[in-house]
C-alpha positions as CSV (number, residue, x, y, z in Angstrom):
1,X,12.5,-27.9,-21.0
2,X,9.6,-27.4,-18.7
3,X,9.6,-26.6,-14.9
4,X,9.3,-30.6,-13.9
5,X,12.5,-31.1,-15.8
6,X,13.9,-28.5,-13.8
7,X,12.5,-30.0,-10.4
8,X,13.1,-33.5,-11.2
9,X,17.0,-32.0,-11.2
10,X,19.2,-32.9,-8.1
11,X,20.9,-29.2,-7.9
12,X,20.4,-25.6,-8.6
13,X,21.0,-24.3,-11.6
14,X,23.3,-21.2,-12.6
15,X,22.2,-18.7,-12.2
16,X,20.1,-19.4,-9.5
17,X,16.3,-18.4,-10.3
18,X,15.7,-16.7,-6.4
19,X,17.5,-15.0,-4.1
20,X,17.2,-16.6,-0.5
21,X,14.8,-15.7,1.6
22,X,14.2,-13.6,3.4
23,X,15.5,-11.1,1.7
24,X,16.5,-7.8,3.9
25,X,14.1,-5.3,4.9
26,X,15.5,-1.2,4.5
27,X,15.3,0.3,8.2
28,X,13.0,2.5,6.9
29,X,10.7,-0.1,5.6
30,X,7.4,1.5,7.5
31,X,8.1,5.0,6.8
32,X,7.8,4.0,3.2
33,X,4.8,1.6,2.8
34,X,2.8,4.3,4.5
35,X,3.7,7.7,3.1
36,X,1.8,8.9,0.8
37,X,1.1,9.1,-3.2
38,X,2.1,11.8,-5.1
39,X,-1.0,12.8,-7.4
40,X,0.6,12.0,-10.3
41,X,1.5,8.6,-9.2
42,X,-2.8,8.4,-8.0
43,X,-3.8,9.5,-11.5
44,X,-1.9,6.2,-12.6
45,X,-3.2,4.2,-10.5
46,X,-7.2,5.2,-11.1
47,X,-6.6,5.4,-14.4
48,X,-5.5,1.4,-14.1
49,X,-8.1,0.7,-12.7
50,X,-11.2,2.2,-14.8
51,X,-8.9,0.4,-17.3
52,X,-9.3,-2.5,-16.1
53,X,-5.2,-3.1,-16.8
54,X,-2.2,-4.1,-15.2
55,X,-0.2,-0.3,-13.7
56,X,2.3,0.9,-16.5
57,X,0.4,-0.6,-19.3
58,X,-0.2,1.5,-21.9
């Protein structure tokens, strides 16, 4: 069945589809978002790019 079956449903489902938000942040939440890449991990990431493909695709 499609998603307005699933809406047009009075309850949740199991197993439930998202976790409730929000969802906990680490403590260390900054520290992480803005250290920075390793070069292998840039090389992926320009290589996506001139790709023109989703990161990880082969």
């Amino acid at each position: 069945m499609g998603s307005l079956y699933r809406w047009s449903q009075n309850r949740e489902p199991l197993p439930r589809l998202l976790s409730p938000c929000p969802s906990p942040r680490s403590p260390n939440l900054l520290g992480r978002v803005n250290e920075p890449l390793e070069d292998k991990e840039f090389g992926h990431i320009q290589l996506s790019i001139r790709r023109h493909s989703l990161l990880g695709m082969p």
